[in-house]
C-alpha positions as CSV (number, residue, x, y, z in Angstrom):
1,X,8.8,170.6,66.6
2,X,8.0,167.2,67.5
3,X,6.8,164.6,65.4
4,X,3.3,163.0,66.2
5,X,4.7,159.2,66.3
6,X,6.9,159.7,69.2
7,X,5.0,160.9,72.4
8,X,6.6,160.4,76.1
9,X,4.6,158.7,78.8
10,X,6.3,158.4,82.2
11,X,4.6,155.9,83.4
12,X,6.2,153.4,80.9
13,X,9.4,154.7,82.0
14,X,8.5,154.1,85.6
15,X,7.7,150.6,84.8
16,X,10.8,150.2,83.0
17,X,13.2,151.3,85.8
18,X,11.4,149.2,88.3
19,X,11.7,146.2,85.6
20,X,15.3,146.7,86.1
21,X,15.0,147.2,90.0
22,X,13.6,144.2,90.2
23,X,15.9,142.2,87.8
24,X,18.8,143.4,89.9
25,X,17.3,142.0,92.9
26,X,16.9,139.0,91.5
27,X,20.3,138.7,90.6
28,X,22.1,139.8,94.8
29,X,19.6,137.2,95.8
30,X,21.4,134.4,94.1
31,X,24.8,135.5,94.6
32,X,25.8,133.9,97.9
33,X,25.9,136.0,101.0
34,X,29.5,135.2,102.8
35,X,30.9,137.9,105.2
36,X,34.0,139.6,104.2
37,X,36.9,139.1,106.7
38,X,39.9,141.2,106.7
39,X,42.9,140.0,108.2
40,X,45.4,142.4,108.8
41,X,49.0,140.7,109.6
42,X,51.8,143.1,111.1
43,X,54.7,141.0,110.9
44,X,58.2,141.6,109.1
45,X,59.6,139.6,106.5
46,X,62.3,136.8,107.9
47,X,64.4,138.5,105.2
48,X,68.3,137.9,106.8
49,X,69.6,140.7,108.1
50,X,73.6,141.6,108.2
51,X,75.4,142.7,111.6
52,X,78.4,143.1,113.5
53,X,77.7,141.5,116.9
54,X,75.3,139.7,118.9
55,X,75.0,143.4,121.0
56,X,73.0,144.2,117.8
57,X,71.0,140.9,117.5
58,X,69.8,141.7,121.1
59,X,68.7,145.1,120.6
60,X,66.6,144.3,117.4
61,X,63.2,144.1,117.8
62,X,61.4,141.7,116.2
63,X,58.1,140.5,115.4
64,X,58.8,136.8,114.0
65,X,61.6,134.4,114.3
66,X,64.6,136.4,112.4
67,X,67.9,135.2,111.4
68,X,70.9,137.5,111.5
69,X,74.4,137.1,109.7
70,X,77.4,137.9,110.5
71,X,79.0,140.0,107.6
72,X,81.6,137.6,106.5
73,X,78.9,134.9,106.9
74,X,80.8,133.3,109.6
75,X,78.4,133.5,112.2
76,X,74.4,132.9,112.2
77,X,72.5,134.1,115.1
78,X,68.6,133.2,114.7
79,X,66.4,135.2,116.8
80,X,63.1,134.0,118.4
81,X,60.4,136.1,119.2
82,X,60.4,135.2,122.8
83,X,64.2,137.1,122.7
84,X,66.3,133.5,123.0
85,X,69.1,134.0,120.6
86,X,70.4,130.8,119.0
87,X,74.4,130.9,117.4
88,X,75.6,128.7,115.0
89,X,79.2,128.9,113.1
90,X,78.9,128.6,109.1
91,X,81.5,126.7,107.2
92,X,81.4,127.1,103.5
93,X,81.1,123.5,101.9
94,X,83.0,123.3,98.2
95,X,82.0,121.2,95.8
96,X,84.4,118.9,94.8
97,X,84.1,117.5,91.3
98,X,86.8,114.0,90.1
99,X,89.8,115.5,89.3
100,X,89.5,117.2,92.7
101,X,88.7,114.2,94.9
102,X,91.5,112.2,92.7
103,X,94.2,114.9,93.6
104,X,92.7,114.7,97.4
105,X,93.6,111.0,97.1
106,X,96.9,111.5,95.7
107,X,97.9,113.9,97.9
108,X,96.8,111.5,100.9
109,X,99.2,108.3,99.3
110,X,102.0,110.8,99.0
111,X,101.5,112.0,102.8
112,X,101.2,107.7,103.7
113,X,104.7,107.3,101.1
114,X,106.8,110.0,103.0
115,X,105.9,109.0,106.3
116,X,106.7,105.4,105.9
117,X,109.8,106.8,104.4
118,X,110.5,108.5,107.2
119,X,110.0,105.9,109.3
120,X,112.0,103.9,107.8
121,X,115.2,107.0,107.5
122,X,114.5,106.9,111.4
123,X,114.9,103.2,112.0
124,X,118.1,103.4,109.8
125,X,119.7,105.9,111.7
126,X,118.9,103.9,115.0
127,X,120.8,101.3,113.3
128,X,123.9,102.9,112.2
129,X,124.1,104.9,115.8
130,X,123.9,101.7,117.3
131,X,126.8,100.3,115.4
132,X,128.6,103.2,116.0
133,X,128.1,102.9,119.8
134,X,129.4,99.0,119.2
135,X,132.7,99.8,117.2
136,X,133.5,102.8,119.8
137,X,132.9,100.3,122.4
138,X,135.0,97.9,121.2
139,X,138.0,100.4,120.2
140,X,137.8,100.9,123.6
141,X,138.1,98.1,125.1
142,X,140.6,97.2,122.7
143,X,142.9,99.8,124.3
144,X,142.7,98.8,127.9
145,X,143.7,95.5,127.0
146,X,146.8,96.5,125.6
């Protein structure tokens, strides 16, 4: 049994829920009305991509500038979505640090050292054939005097 101090009357709860309809009008009314756009984009990643020849490079098919590798990252073929293929050579750049730029300098002095040395072997041993050619000569000439 129901108790006498509680009694429903529908037509405060009709008031109520259209209270609320109208608060939640209120409320999309000031939240600003901007369309949604979706953009969909279907290109692929530019991630590189490894292969064995430019035969390969030609027959991908690809939807945004792509560049392609060579697999022991000798060769770099860059791909352009109009099919131009582009190739470039890759030439791994060390890093030299002191010690190796001061043995790269020692080496050079001691290339500069031996071929002045040698130069100077060379320019001896022009010497000593000429005055080899000079005392045959004169031996020579020595004997036809005689």
């Amino acid at each position: 049994m129901l108790n006498g101090s509680y009694s429903y009357n529908p037509q405060l709860s009709i008031e109520r829920i259209n209270n609320q309809i109208a608060e939640l009008e209120k409320l999309k009314s000031q939240i600003p009305q901007t369309p949604i756009m979706q953009n969909f984009q279907f290109n692929q990643p530019t991630a590189m991509r490894f292969v064995d020849n430019i035969d390969v490079v030609n027959k991908e098919v690809i939807y945004a500038d792509t560049p392609f590798f060579s697999k022991d990252m000798s060769v770099l073929w860059v791909k352009k979505v109009n099919g131009e293929v582009k190739v470039y050579e890759l030439n791994e750049l060390i890093e030299k640090d002191e010690k190796d730029i001061k043995i790269e300098m020692l080496e050079m002095k001691i290339k500069k050292l031996e071929e002045v040395n040698n130069e100077q072997s060379n320019n001896n041993n022009d010497v000593k054939s000429v005055e080899n050619k000079k005392s045959t000569t004169s031996t020579t000439d020595n004997e036809y005097d005689k």
